[in-house]
DRENTORKOL-3810 file (N, C-alpha, C; in nm, 4 decimals):
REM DRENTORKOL-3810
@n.u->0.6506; n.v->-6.9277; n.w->-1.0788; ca.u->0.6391; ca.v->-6.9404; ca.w->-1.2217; c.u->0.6912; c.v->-7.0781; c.w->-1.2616
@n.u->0.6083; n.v->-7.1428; n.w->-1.3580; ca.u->0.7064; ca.v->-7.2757; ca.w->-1.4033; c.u->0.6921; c.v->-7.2576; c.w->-1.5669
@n.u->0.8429; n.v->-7.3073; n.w->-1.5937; ca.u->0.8222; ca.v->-7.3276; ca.w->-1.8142; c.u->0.8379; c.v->-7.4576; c.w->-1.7793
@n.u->0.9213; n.v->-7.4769; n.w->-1.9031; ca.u->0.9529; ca.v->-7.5776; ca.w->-1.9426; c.u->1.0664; c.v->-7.6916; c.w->-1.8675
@n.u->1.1408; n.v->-7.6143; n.w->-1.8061; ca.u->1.2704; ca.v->-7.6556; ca.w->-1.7448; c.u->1.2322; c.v->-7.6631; c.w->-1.6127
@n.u->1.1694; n.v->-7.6301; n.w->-1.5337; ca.u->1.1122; ca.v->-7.6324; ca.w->-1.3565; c.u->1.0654; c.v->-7.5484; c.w->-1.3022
@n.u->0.9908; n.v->-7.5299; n.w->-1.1430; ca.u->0.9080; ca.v->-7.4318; ca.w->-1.0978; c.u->1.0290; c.v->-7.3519; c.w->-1.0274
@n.u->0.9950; n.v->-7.2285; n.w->-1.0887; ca.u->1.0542; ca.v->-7.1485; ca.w->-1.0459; c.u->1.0013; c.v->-7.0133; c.w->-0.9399
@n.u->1.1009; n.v->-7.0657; n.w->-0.8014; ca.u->1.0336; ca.v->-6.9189; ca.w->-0.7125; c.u->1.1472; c.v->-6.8255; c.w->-0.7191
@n.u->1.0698; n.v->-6.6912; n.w->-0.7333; ca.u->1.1328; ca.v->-6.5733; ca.w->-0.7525; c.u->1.0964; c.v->-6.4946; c.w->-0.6663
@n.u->1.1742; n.v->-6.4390; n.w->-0.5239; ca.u->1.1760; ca.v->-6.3701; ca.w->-0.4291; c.u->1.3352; c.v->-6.2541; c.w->-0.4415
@n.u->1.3066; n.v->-6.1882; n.w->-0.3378; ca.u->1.4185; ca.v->-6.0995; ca.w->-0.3297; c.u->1.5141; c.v->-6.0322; c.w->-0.4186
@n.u->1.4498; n.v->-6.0043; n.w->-0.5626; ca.u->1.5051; ca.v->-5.9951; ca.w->-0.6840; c.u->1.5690; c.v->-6.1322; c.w->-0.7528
@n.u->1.5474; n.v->-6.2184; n.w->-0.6457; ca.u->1.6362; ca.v->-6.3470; ca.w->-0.7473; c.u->1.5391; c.v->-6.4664; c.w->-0.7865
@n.u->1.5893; n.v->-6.5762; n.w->-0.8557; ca.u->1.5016; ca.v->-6.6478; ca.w->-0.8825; c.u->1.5708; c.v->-6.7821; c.w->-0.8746
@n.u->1.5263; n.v->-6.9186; n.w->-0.8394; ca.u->1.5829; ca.v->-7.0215; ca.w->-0.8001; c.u->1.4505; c.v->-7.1206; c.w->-0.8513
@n.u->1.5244; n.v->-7.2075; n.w->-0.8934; ca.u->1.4081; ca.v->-7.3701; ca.w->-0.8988; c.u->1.3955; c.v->-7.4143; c.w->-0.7862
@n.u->1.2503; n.v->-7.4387; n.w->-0.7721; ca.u->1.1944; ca.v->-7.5036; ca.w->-0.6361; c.u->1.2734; c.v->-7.6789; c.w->-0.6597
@n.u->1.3268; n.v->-7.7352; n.w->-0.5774; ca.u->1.3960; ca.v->-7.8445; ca.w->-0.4929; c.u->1.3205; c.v->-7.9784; c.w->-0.5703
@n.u->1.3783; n.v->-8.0526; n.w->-0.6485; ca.u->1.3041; ca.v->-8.1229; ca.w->-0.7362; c.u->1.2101; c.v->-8.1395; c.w->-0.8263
@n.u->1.2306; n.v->-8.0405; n.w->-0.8630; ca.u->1.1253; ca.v->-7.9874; ca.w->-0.9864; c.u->1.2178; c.v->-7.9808; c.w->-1.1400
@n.u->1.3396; n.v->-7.9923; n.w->-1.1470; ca.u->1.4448; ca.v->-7.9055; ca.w->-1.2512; c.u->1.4483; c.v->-8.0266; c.w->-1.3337
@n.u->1.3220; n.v->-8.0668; n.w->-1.4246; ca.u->1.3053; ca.v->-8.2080; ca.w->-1.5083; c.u->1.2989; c.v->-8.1437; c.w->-1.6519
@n.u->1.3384; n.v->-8.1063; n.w->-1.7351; ca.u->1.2938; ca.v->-8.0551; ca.w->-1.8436; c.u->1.2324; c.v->-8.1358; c.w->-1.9526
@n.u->1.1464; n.v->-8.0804; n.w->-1.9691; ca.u->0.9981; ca.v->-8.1346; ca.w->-2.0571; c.u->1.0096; c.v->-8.0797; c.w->-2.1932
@n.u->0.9754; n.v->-8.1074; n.w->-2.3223; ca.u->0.9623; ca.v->-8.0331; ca.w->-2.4427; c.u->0.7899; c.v->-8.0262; c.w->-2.4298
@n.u->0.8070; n.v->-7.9132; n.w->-2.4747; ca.u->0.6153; ca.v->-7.8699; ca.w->-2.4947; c.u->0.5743; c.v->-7.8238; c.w->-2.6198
@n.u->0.5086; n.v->-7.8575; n.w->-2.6748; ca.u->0.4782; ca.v->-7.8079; ca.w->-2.8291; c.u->0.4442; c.v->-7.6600; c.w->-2.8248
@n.u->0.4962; n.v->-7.5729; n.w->-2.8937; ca.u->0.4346; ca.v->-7.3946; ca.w->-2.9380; c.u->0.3467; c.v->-7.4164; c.w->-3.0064
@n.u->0.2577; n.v->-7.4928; n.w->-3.0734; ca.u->0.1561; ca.v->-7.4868; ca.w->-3.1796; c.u->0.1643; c.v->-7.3650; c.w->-3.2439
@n.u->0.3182; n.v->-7.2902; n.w->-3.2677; ca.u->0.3254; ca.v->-7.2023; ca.w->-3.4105; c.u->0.1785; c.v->-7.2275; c.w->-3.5020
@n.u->0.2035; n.v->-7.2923; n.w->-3.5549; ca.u->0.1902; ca.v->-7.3702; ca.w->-3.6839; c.u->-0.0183; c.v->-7.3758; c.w->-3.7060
@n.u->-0.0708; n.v->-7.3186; n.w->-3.5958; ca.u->-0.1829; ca.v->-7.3091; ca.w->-3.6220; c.u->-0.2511; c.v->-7.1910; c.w->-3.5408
@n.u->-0.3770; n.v->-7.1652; n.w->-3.5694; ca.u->-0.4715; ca.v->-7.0419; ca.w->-3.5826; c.u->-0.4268; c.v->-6.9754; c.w->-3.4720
@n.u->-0.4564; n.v->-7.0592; n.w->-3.3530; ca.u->-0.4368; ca.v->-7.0004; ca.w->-3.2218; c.u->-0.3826; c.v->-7.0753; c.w->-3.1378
@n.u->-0.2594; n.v->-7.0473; n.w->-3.1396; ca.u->-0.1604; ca.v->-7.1138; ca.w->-3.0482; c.u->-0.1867; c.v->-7.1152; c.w->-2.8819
@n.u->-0.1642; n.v->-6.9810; n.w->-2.8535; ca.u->-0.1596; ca.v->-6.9782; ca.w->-2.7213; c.u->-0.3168; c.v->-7.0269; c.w->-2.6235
@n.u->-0.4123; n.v->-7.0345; n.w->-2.7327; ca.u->-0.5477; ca.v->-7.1117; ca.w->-2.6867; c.u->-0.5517; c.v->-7.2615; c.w->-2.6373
@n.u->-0.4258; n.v->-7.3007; n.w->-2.7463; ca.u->-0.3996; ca.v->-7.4836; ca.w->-2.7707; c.u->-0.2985; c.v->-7.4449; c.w->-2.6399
@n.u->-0.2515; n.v->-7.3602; n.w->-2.5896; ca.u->-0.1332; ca.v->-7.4523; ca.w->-2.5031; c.u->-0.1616; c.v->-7.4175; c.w->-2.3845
@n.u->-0.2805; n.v->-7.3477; n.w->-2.3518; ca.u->-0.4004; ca.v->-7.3408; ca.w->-2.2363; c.u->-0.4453; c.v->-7.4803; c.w->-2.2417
@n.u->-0.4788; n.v->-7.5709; n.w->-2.3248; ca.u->-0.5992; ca.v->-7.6812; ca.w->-2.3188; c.u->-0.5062; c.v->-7.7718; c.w->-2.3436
@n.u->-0.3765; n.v->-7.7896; n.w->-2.3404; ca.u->-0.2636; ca.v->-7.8667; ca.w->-2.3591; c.u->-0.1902; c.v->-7.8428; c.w->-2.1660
@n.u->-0.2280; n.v->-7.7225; n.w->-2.1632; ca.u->-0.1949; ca.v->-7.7477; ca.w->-2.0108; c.u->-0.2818; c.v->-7.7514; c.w->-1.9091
@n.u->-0.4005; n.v->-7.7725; n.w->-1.9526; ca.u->-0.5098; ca.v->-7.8230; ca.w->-1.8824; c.u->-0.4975; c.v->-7.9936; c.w->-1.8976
@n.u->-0.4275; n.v->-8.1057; n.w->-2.0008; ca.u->-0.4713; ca.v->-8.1913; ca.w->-1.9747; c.u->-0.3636; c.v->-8.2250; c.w->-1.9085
@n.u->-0.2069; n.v->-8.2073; n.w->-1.9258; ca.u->-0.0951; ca.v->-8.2135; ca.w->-1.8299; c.u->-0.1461; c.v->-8.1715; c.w->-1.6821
@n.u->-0.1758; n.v->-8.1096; n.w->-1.6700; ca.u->-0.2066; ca.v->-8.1048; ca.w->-1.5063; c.u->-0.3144; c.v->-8.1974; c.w->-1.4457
@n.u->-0.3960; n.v->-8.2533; n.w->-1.5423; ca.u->-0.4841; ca.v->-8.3477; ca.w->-1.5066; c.u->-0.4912; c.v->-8.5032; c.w->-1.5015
@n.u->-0.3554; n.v->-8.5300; n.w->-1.4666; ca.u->-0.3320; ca.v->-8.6434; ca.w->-1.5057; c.u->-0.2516; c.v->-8.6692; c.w->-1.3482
@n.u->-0.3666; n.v->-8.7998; n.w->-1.2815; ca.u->-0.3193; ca.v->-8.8491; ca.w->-1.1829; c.u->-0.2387; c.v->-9.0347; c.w->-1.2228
@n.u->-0.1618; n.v->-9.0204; n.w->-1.1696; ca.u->-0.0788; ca.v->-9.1694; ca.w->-1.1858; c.u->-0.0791; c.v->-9.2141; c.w->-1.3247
@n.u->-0.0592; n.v->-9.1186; n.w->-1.4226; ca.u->-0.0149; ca.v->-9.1276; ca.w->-1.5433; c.u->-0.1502; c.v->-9.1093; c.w->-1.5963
@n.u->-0.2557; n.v->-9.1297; n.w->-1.5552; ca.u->-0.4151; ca.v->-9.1488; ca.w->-1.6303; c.u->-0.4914; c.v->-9.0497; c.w->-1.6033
@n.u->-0.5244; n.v->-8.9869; n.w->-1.6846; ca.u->-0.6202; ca.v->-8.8610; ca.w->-1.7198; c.u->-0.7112; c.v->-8.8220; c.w->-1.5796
@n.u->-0.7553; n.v->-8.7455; n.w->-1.5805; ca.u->-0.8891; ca.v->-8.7184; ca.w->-1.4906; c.u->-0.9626; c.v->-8.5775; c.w->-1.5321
@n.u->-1.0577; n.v->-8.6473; n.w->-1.5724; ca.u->-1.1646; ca.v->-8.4604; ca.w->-1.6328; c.u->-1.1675; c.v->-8.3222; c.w->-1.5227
@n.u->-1.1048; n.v->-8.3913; n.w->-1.3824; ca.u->-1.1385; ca.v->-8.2312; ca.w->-1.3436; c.u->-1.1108; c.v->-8.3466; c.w->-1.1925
@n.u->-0.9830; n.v->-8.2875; n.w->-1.1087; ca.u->-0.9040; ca.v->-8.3010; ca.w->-1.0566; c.u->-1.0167; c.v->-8.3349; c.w->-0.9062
@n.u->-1.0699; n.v->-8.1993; n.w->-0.9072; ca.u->-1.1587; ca.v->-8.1768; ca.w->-0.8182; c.u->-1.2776; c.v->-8.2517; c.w->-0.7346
@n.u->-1.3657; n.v->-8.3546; n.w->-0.8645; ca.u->-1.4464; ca.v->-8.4406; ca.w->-0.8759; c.u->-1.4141; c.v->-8.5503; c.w->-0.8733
@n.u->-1.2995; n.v->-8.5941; n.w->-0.9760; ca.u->-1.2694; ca.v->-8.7473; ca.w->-0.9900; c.u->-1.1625; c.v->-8.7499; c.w->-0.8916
@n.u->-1.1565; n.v->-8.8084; n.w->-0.7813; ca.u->-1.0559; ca.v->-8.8498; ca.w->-0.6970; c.u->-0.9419; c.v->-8.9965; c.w->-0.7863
@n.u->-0.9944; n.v->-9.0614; n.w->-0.8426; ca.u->-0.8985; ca.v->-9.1715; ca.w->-0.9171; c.u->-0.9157; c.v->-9.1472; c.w->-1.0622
@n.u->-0.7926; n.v->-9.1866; n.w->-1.1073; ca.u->-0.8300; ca.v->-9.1686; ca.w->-1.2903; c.u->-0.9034; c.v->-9.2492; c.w->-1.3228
@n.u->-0.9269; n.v->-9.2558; n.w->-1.4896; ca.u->-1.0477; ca.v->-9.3416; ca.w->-1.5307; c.u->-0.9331; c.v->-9.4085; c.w->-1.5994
END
């Protein structure tokens, strides 16, 4: 599982941050409009798509950012 604070593995009833991951990030809730949890699907679609700081439409296809 990862939030906001680092990836977290959870085995054996316990749970621990994976080993350089424990960076904490602020992430917007988009409260404040229609459908939040839609925006922070497509808000964490473009965070994950971002090689060497620069975007990439789809991780898969574009080997270098644009």
């Amino acid at each position: 599982m990862e939030d906001e604070q680092a990836i977290w593995i959870e085995e054996n009833g316990g749970r621990h941050a994976l080993e350089d991951t424990h960076h904490p990030v602020r992430l917007p809730a988009f409260k404040e409009y229609r459908y939040p949890q839609v925006l922070r699907v497509l808000h964490q679609e473009l965070l994950v798509n971002v090689i060497q700081g620069k975007p990439v439409p789809n991780v898969f296809v574009y080997p270098k950012p644009w």
